[in-house]
N, C-alpha and C positions, 0 to 999 in steps of 0.2 A: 495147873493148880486150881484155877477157876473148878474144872470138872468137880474134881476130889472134894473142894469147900461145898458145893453141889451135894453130894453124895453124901457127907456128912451132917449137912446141915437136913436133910428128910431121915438123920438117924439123929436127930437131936443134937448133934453135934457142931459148934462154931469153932473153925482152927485159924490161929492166928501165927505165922511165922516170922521170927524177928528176921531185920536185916542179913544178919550173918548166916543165916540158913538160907535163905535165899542166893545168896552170893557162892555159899556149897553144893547147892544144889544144880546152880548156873555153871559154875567149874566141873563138879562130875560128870554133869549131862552133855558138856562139850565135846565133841571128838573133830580135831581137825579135818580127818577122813570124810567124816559122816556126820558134821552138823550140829543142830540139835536133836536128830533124829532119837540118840540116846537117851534123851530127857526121857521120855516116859516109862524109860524102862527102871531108870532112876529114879522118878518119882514113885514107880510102884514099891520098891524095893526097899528106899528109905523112910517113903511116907505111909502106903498104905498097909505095908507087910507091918510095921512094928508096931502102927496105933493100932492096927487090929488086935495085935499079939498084947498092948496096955489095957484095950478096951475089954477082952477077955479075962486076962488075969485079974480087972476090976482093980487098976491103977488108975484107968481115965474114967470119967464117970460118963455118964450120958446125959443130956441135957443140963450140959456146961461147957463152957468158953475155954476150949484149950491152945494154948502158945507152943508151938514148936521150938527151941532153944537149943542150939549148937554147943555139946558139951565131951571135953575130952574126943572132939574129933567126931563127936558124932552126933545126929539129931536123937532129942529126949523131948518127950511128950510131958507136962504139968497141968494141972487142971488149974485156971486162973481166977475164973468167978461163977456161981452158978446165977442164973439167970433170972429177973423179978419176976413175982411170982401175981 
């Protein structure tokens, strides 16, 4: 997660995820088998595939503070403040 706040943040972007997505995020990326080895594939999948797909459609904006939010089962991107200017 570090990496991704990283990558976002040299595209203007600050993402901030509440509790509860985090705790889905910890659940999906579990696999008894194999660890947390899954997490990152999770993470790209949940995290970086869809705010790509917000950031492009010009739901998320760029240079502002976005929250990650656990809705109907799924992670949704909000843009929460834009930044002083």
């Amino acid at each position: 997660m570090r990496q991704i706040r990283q990558r976002l943040h040299e595209a203007g972007i600050s993402l901030k995820a509440t509790d509860e997505v985090l705790d889905f995020l910890e659940e999906a990326g579990f696999d008894p088998q194999f660890g947390a080895r899954p997490l990152k594939r999770v993470l790209q999948r949940v995290i970086l595939n869809e705010l790509s797909k917000d950031i492009l459609s010009g739901r998320v904006s760029k240079d502002t503070v976005v929250e990650a939010v656990l809705e109907d089962g799924a992670v949704k991107f909000e843009n929460v403040e834009m930044p002083a200017v």
